[in-house]
PQR file with spaces between the fields and no chain letter, atoms N, CA, C, O and H, PARSE charges and radii, in Angstrom:
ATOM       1  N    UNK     1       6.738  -11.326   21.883 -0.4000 1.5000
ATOM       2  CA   UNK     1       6.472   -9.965   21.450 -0.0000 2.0000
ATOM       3  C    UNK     1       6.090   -9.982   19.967  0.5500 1.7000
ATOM       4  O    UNK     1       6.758  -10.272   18.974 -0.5500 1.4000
ATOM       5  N    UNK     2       4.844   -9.594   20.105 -0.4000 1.5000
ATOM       6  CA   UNK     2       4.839   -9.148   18.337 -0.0000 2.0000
ATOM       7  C    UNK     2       5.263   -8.400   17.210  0.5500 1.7000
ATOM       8  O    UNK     2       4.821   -7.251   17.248 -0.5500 1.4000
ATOM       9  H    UNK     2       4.302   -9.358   20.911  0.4000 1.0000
ATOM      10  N    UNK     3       5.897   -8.623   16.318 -0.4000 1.5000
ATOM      11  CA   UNK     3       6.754   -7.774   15.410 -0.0000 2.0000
ATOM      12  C    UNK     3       5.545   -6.969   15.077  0.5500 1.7000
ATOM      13  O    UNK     3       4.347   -7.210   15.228 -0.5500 1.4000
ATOM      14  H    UNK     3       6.256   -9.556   16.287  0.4000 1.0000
ATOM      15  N    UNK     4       6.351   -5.679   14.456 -0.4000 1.5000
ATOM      16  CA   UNK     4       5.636   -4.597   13.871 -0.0000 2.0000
ATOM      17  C    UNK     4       5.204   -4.941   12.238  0.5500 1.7000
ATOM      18  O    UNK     4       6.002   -5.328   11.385 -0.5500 1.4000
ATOM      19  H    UNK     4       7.324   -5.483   14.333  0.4000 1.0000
ATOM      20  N    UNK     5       3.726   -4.699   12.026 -0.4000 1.5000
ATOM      21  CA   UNK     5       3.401   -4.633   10.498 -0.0000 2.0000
ATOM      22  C    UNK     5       4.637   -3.958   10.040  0.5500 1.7000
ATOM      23  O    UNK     5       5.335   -3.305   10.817 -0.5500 1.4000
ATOM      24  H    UNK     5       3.077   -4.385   12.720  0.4000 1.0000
ATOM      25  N    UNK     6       4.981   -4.145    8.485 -0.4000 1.5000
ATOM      26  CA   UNK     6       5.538   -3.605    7.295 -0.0000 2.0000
ATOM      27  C    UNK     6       4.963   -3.629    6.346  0.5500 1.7000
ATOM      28  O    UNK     6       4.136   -4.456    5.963 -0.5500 1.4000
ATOM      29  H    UNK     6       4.415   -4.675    7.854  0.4000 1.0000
ATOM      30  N    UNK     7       5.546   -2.225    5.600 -0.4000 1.5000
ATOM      31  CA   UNK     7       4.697   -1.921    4.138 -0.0000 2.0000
ATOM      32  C    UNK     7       5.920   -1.513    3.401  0.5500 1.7000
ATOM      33  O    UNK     7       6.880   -0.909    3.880 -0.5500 1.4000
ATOM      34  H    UNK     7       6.218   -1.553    5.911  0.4000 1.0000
ATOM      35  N    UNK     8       5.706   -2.079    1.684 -0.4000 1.5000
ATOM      36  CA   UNK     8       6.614   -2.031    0.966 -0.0000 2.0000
ATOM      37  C    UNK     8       6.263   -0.521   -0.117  0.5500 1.7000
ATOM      38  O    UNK     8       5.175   -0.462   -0.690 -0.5500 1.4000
ATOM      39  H    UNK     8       4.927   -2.570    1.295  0.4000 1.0000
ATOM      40  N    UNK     9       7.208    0.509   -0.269 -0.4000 1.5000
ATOM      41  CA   UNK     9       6.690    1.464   -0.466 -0.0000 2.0000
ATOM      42  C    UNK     9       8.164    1.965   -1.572  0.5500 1.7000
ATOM      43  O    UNK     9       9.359    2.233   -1.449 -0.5500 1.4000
ATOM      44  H    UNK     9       8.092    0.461    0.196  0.4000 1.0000
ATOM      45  N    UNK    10       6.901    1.840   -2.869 -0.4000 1.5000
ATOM      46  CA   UNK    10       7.893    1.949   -4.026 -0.0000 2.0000
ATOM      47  C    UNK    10       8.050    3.247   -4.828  0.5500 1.7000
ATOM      48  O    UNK    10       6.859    3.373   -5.112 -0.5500 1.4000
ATOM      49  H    UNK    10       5.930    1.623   -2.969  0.4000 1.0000
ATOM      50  N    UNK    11       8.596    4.227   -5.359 -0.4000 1.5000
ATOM      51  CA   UNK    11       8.036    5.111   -6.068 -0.0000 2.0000
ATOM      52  C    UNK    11       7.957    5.160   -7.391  0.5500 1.7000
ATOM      53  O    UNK    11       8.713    4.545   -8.144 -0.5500 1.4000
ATOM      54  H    UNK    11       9.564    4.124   -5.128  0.4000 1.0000
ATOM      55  N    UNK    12       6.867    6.032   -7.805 -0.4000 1.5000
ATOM      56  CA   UNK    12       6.441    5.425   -9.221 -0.0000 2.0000
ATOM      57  C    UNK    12       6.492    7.035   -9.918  0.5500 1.7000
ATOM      58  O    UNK    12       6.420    6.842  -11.132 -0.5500 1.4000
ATOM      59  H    UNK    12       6.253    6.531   -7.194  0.4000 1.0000
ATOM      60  N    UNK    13       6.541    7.827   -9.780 -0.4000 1.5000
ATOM      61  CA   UNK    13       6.489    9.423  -10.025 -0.0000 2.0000
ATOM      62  C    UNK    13       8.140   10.263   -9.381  0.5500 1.7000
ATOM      63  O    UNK    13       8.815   10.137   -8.359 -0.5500 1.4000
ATOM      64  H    UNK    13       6.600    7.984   -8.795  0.4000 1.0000
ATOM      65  N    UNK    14       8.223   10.990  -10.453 -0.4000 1.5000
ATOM      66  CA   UNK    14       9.382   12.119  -10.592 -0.0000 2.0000
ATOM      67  C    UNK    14       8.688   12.822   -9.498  0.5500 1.7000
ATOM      68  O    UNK    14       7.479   12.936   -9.296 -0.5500 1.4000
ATOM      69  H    UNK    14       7.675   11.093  -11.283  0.4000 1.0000
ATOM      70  N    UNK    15       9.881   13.353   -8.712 -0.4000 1.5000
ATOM      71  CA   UNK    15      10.220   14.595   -7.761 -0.0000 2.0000
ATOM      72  C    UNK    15      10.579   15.770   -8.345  0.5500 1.7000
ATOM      73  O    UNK    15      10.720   16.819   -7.716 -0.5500 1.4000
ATOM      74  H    UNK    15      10.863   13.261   -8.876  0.4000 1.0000
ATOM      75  N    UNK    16      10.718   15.660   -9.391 -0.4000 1.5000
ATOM      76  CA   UNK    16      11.219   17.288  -10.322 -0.0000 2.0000
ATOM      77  C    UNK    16      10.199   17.975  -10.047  0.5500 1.7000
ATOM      78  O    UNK    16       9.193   17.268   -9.987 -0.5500 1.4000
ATOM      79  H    UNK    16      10.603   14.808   -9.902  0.4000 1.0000
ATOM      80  N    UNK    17      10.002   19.141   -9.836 -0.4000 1.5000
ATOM      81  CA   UNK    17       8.863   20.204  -10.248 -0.0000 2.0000
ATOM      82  C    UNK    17       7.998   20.148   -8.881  0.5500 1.7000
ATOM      83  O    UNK    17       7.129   21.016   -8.793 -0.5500 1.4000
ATOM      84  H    UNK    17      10.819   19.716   -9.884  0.4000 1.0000
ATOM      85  N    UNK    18       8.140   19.101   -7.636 -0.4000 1.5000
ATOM      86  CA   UNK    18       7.264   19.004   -6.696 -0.0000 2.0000
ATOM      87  C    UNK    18       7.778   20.063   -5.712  0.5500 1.7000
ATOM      88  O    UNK    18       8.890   20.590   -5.721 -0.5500 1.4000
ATOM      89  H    UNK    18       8.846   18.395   -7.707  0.4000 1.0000
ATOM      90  N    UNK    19       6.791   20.271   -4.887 -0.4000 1.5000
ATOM      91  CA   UNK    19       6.692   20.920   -3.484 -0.0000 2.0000
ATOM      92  C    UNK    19       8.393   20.754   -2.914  0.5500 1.7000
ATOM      93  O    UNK    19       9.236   20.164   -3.589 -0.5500 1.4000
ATOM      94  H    UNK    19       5.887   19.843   -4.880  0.4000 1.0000
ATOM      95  N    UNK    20       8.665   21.332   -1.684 -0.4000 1.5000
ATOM      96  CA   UNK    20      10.089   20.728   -1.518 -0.0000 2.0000
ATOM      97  C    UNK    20       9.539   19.769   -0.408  0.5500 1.7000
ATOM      98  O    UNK    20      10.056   18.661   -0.267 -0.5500 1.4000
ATOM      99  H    UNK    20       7.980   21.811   -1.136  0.4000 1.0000
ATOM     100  N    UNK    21       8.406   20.215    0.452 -0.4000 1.5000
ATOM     101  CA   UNK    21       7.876   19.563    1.609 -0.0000 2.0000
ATOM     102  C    UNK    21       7.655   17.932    0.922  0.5500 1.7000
ATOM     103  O    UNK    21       7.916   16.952    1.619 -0.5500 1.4000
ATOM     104  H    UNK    21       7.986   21.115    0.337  0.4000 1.0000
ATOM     105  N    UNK    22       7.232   17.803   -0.272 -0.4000 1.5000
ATOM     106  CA   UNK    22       6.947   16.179   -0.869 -0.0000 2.0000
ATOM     107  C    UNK    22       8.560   15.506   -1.339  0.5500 1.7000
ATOM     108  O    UNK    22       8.912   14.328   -1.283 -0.5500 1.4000
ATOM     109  H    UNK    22       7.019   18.599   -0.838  0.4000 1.0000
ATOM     110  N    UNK    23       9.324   16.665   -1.787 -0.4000 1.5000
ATOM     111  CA   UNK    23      10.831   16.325   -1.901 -0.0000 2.0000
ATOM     112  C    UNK    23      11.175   15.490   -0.187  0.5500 1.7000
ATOM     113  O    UNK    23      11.532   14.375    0.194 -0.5500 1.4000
ATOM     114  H    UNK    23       9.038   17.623   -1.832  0.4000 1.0000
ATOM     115  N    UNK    24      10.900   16.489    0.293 -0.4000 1.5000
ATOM     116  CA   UNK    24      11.900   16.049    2.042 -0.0000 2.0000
ATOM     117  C    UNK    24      10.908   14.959    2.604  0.5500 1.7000
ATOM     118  O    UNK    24      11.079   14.847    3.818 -0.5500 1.4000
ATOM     119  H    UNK    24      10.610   17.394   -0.017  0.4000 1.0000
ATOM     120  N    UNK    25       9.984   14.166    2.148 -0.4000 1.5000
ATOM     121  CA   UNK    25       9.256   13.265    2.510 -0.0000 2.0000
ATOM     122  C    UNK    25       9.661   12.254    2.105  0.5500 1.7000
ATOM     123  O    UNK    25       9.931   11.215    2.707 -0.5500 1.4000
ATOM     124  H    UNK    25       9.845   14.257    1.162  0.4000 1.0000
ATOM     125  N    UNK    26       9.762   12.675    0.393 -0.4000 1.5000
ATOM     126  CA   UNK    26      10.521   11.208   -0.430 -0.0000 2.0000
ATOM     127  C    UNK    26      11.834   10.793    0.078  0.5500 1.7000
ATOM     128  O    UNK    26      11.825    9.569    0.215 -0.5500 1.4000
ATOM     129  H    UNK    26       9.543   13.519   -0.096  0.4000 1.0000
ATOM     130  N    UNK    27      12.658   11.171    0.324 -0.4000 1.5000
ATOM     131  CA   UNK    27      14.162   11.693    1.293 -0.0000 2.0000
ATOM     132  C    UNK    27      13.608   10.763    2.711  0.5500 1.7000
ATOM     133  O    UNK    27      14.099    9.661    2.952 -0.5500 1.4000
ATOM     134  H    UNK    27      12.665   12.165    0.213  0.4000 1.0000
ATOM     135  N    UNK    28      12.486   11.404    3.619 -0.4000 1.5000
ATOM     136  CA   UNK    28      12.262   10.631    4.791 -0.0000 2.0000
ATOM     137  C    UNK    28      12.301    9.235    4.483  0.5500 1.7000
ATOM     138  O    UNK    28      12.969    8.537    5.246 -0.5500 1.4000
ATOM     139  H    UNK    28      12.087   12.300    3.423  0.4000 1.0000
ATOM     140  N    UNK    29      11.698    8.663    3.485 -0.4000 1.5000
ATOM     141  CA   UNK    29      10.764    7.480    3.257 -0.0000 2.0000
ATOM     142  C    UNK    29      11.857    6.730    2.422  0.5500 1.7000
ATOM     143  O    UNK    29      11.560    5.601    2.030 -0.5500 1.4000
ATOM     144  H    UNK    29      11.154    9.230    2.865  0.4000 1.0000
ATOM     145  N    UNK    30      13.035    7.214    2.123 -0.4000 1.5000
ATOM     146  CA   UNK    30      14.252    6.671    1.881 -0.0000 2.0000
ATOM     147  C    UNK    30      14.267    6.198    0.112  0.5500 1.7000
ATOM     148  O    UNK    30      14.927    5.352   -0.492 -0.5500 1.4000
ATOM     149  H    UNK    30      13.276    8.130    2.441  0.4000 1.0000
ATOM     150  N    UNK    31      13.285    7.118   -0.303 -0.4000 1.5000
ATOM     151  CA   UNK    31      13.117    6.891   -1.848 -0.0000 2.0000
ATOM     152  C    UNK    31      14.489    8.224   -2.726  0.5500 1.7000
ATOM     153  O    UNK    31      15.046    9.049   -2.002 -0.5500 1.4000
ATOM     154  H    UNK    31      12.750    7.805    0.188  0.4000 1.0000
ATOM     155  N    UNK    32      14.686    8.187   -3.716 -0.4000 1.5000
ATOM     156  CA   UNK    32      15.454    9.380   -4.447 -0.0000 2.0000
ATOM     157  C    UNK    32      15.319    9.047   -5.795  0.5500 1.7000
ATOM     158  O    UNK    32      15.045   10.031   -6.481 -0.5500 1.4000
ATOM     159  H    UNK    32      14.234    7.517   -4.304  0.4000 1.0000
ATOM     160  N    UNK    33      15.399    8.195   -6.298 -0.4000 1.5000
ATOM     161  CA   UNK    33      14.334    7.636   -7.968 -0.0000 2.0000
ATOM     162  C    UNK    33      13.606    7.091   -8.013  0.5500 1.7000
ATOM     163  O    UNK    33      13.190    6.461   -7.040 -0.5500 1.4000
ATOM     164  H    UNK    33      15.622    7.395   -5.741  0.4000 1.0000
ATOM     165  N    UNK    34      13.100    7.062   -9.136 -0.4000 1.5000
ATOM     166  CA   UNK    34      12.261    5.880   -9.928 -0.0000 2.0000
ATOM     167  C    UNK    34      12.201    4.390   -9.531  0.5500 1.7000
ATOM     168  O    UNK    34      13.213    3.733   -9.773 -0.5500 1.4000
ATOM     169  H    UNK    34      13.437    7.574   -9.926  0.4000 1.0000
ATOM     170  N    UNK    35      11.266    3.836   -9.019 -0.4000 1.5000
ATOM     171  CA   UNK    35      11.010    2.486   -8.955 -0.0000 2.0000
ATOM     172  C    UNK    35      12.017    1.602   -7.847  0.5500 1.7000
ATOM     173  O    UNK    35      12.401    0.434   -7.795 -0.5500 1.4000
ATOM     174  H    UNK    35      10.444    4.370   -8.823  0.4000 1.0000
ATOM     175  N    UNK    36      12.252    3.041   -6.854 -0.4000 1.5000
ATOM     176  CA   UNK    36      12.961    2.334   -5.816 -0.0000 2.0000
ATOM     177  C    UNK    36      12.407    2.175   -4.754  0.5500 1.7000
ATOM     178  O    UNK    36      11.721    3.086   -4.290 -0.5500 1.4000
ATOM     179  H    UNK    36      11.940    3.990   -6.897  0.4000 1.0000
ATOM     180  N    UNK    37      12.582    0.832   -4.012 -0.4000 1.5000
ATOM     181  CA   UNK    37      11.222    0.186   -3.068 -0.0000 2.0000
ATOM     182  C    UNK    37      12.213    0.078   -1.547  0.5500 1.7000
ATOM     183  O    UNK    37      13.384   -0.298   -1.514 -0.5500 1.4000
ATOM     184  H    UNK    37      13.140    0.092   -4.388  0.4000 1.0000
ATOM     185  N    UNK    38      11.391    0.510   -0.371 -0.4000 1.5000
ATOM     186  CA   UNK    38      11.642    0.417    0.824 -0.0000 2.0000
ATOM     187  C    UNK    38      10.966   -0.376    1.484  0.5500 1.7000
ATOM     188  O    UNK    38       9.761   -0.154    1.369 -0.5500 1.4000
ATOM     189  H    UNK    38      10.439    0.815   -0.397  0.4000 1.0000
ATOM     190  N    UNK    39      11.288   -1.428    2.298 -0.4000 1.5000
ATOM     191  CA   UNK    39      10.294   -1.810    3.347 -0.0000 2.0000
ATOM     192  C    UNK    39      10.467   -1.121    4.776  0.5500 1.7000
ATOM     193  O    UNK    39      11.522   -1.235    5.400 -0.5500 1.4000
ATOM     194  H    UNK    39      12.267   -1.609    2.392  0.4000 1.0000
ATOM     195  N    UNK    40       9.075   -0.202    5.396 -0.4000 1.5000
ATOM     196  CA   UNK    40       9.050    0.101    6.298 -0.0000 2.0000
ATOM     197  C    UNK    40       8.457   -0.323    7.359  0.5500 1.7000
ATOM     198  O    UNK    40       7.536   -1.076    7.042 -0.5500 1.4000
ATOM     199  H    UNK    40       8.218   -0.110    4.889  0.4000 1.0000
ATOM     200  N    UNK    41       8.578   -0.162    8.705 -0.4000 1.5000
ATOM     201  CA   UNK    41       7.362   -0.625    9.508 -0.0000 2.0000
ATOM     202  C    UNK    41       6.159    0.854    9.354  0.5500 1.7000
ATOM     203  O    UNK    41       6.164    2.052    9.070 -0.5500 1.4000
ATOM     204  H    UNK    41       9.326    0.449    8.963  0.4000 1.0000
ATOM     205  N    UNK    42       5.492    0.064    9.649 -0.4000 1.5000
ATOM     206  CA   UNK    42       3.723    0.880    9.362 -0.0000 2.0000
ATOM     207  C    UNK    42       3.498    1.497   10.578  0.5500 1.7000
ATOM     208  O    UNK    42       2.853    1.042   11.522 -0.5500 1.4000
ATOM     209  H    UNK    42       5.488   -0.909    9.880  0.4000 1.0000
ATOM     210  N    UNK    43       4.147    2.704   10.490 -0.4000 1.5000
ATOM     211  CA   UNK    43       3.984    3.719   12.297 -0.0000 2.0000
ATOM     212  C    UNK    43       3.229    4.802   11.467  0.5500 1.7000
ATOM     213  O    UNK    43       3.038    4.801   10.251 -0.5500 1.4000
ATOM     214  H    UNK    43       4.671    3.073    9.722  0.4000 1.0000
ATOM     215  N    UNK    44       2.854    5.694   12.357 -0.4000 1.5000
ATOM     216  CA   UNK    44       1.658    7.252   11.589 -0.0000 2.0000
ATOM     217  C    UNK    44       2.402    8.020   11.262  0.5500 1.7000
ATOM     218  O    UNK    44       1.980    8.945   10.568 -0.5500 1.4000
ATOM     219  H    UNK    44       3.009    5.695   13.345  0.4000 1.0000
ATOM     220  N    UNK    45       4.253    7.957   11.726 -0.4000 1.5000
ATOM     221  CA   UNK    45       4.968    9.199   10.994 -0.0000 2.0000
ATOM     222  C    UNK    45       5.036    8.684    9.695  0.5500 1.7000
ATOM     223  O    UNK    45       4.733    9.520    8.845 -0.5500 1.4000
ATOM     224  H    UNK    45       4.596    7.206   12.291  0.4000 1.0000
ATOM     225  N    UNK    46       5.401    7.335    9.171 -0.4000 1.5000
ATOM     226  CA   UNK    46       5.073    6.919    8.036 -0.0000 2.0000
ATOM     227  C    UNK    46       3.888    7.014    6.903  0.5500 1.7000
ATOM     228  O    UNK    46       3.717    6.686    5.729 -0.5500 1.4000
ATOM     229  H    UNK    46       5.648    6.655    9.862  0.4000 1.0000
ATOM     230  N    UNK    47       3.438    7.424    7.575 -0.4000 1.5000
ATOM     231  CA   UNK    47       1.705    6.965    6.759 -0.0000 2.0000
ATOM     232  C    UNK    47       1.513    8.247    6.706  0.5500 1.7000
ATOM     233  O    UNK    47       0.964    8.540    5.643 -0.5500 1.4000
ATOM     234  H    UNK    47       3.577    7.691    8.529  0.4000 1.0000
ATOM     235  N    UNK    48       1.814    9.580    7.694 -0.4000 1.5000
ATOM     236  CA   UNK    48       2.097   10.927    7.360 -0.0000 2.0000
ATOM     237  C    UNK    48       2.709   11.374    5.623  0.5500 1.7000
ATOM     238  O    UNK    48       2.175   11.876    4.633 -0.5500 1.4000
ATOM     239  H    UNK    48       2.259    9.341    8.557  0.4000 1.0000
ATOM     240  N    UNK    49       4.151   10.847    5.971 -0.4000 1.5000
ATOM     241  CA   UNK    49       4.654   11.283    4.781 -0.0000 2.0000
ATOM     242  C    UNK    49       4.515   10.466    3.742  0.5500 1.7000
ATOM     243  O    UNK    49       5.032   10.905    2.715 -0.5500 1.4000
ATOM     244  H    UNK    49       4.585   10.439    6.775  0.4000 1.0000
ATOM     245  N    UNK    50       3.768    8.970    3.612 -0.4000 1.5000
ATOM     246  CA   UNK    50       3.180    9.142    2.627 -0.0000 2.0000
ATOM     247  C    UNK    50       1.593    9.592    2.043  0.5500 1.7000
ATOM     248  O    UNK    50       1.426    9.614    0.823 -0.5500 1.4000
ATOM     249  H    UNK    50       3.348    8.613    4.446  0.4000 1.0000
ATOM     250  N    UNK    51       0.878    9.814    2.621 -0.4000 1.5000
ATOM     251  CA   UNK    51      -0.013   10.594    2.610 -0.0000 2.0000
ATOM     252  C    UNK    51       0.254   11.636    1.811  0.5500 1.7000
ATOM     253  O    UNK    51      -0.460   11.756    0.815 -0.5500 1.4000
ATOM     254  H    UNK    51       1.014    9.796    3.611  0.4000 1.0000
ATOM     255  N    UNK    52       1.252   12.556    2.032 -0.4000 1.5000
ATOM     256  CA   UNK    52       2.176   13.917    1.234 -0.0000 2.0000
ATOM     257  C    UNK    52       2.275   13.366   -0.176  0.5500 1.7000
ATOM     258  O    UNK    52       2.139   14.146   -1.119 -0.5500 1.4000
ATOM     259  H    UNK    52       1.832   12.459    2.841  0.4000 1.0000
ATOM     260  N    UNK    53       2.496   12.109   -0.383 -0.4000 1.5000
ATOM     261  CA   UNK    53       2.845   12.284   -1.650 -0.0000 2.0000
ATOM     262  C    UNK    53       2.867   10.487   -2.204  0.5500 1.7000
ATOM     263  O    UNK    53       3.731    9.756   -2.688 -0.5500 1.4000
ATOM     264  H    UNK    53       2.606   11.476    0.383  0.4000 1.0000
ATOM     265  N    UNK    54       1.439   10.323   -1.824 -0.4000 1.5000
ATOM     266  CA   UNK    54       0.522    9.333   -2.260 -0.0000 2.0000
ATOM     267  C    UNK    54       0.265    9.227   -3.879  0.5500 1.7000
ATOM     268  O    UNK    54       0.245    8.150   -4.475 -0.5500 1.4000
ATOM     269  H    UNK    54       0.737   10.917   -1.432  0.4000 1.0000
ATOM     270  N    UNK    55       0.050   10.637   -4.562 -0.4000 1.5000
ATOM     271  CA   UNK    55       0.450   10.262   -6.434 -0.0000 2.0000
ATOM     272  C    UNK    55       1.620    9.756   -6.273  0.5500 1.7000
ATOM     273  O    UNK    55       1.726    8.608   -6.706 -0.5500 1.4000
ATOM     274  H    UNK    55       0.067   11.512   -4.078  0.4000 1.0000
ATOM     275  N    UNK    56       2.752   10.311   -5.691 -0.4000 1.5000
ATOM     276  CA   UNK    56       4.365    9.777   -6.186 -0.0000 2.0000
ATOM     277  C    UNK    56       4.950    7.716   -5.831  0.5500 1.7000
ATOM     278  O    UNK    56       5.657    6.938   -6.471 -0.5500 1.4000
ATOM     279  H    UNK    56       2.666   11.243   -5.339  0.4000 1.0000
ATOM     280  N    UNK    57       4.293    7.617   -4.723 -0.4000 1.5000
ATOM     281  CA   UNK    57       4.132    5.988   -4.269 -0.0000 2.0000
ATOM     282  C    UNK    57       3.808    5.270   -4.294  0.5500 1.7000
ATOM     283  O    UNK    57       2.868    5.682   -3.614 -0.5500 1.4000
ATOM     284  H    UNK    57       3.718    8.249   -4.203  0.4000 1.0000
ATOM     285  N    UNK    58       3.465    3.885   -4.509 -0.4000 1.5000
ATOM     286  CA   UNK    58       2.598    2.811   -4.088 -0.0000 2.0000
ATOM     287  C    UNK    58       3.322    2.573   -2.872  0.5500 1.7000
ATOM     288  O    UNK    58       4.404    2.979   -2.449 -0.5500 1.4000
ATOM     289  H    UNK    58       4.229    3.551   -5.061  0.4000 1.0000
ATOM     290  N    UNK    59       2.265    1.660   -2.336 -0.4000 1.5000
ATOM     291  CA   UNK    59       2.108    1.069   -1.024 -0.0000 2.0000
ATOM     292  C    UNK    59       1.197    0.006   -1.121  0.5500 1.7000
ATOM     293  O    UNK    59       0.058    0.035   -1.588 -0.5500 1.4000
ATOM     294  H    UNK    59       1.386    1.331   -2.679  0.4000 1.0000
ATOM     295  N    UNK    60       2.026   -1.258   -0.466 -0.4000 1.5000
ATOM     296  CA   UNK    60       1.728   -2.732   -0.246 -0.0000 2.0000
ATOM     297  C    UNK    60       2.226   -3.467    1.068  0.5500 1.7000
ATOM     298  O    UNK    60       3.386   -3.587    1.461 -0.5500 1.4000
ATOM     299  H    UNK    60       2.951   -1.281   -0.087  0.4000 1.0000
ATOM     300  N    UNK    61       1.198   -3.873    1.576 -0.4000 1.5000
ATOM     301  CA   UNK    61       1.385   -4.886    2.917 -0.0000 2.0000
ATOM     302  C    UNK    61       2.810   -6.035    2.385  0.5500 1.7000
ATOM     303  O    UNK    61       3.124   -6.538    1.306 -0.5500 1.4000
ATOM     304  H    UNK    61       0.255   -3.775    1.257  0.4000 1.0000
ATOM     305  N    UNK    62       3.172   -6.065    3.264 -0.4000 1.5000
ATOM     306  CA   UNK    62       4.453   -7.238    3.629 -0.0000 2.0000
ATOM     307  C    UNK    62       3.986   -7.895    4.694  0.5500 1.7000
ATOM     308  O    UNK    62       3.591   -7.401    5.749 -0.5500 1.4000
ATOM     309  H    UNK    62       2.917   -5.657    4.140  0.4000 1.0000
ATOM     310  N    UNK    63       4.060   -9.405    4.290 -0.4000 1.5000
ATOM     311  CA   UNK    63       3.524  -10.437    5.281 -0.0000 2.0000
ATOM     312  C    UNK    63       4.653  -11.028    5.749  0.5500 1.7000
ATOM     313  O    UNK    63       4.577  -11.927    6.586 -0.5500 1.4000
ATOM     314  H    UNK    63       4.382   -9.807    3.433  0.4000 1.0000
């Protein structure tokens, strides 16, 4: 069985002052400060919420 792609998804931008919908995304995506990095698997609910708030993230393939 083939494992699922992962993407490493760091945030680089304050949540102060944002939308609450980009708040409850950063929250999904398991971020809450500065320069804190998740590895996720790469599904479309993922890529949804970061999409929302693509200034606030980077995003990088994990091999």
């Amino acid at each position: 069985m083939a494992s699922k792609a992962k993407i490493k998804v760091t945030q680089i931008g304050s949540k102060l002052g944002r939308q609450s919908i980009q708040e409850k995304s950063l929250i999904g995506l398991g971020l809450n400060k500065l320069h804190r990095s998740r590895v996720l698997e790469d599904t479309p609910s993922v890529r949804g919420m970061i999409r929302r708030v693509h200034h606030l993230v980077s995003v990088e393939e994990v091999k």
